[in-house]
N, C-alpha and C positions, 0 to 999 in steps of 0.2 A: 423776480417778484420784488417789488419796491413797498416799503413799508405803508408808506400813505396809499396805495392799492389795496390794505385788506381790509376789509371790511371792522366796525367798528369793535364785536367781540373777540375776532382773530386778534387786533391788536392789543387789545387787553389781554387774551391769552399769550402775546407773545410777551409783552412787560411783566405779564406773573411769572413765567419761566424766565425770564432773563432777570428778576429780582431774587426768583429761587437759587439760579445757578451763581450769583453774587454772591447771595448768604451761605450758599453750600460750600464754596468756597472760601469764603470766611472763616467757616468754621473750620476746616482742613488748614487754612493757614495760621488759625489760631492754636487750635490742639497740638501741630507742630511744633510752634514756637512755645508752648506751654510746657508739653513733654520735653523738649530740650531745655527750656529753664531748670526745670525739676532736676534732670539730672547735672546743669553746669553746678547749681545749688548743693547738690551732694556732694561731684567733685570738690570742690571749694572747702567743706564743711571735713573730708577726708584729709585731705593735703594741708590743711589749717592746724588739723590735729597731727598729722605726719609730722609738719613742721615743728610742731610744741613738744613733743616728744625729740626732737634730735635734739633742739636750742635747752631740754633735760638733758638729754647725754652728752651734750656739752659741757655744761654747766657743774656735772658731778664727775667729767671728765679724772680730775685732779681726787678726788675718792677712789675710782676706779684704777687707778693707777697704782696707788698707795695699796689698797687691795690687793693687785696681782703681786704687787713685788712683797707681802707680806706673805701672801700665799704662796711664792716659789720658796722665800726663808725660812716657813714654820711646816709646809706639809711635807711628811717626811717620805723619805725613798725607801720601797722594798728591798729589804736585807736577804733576804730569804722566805720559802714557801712557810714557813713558822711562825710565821704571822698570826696566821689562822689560827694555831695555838693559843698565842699571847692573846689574840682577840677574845677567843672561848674561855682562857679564865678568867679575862677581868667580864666578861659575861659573867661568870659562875658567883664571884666576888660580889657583885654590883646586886645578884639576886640574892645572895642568903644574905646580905647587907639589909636590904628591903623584903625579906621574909616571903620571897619566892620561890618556888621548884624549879628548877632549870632541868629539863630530860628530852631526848629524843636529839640529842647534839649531832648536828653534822658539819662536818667540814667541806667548802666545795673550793674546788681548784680557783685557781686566782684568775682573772681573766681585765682584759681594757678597754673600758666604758667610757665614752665621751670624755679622752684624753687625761682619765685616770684608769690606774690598776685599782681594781675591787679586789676583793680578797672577803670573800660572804662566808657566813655561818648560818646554818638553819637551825634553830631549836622550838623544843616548846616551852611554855613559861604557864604556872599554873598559882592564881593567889588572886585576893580582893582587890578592887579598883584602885584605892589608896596605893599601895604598893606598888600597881603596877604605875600607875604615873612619876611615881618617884624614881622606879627604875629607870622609864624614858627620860627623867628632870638628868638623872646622870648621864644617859650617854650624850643626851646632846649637849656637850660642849664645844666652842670653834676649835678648840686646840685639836679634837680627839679625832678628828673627822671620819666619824662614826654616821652611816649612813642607815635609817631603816626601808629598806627595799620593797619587803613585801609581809604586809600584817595582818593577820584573820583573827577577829576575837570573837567570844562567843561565850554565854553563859555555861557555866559546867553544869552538866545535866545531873548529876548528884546532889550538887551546891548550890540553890541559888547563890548567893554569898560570893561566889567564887568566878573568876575569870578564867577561862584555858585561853591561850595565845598561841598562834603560831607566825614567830618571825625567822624575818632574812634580814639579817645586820650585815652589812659587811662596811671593812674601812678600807677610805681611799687612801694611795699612796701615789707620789709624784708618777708622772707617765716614766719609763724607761729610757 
């Protein structure tokens, strides 16, 4: 069957179908190449930022350096399991210093945490907000490398006034 054979609204109905299947087509080729833009647009926007960040760690390469080799000179190596000791009193020190209760003291076994020995202490710490930040302003210093692990605080249900704490301090010492 030859085109100029059909009758005049046959071929109209065949140009509205073969205009539809044109545009229907268009649009499958459009939305393709649209969802594909969208995500090269991300790639790009990803990998621009990947890049920016390394051409950083490049760039502070020479800090980072200085860093580690400061940190194998100053962080110190476990002597012995007594640590934990030494650690619990200048805990005890640091709280009646800043006019805190320190009770409930435990000492946990030393153990090696993302290429440090910890050496943790659990206690509880019981005194007003003031105090206790001051207590936290002492341990952290770079030298002490004094870690707090895990902290619960909580109004004292006797005191408003008053905080109860319950932490896990423990300090890093070089790996073995």
């Amino acid at each position: 069957m030859k085109l100029n054979q059909l009758s005049k609204s046959e071929a109209r109905l065949v140009g509205i179908v073969a205009v539809m299947a044109v545009v229907l087509l268009n649009l499958v080729v459009f939305k393709y190449f649209s969802t594909t833009r969208a995500q090269l647009v991300l790639d790009a926007s990803q990998k621009s930022t990947t890049l920016e960040g390394l051409r950083q760690l490049q760039k502070d390469f020479g800090f980072w350096e200085e860093r580690a080799q400061w940190l194998q000179k100053a962080q110190p190596k476990l002597a012995s399991d007594a640590e934990g000791g030494t650690l619990l009193n200048f805990l005890k020190e640091s709280a009646a210093k800043n006019g805190l209760t320190l009770s409930k003291q435990q000492l946990v076994s030393s153990r090696n945490e993302a290429g440090v020995v910890a050496v943790p202490v659990q206690f509880e710490l019981k005194g007003n907000w003031k105090s206790l930040c001051a207590f936290l302003t002492d341990l952290q210093a770079p030298e002490r490398f004094i870690v707090v692990q895990q902290a619960r605080l909580r109004v004292d249900a006797a005191d408003a006034t008053q905080m109860q704490c319950d932490f896990t301090v423990a300090k890093w010492f070089a790996p073995r």
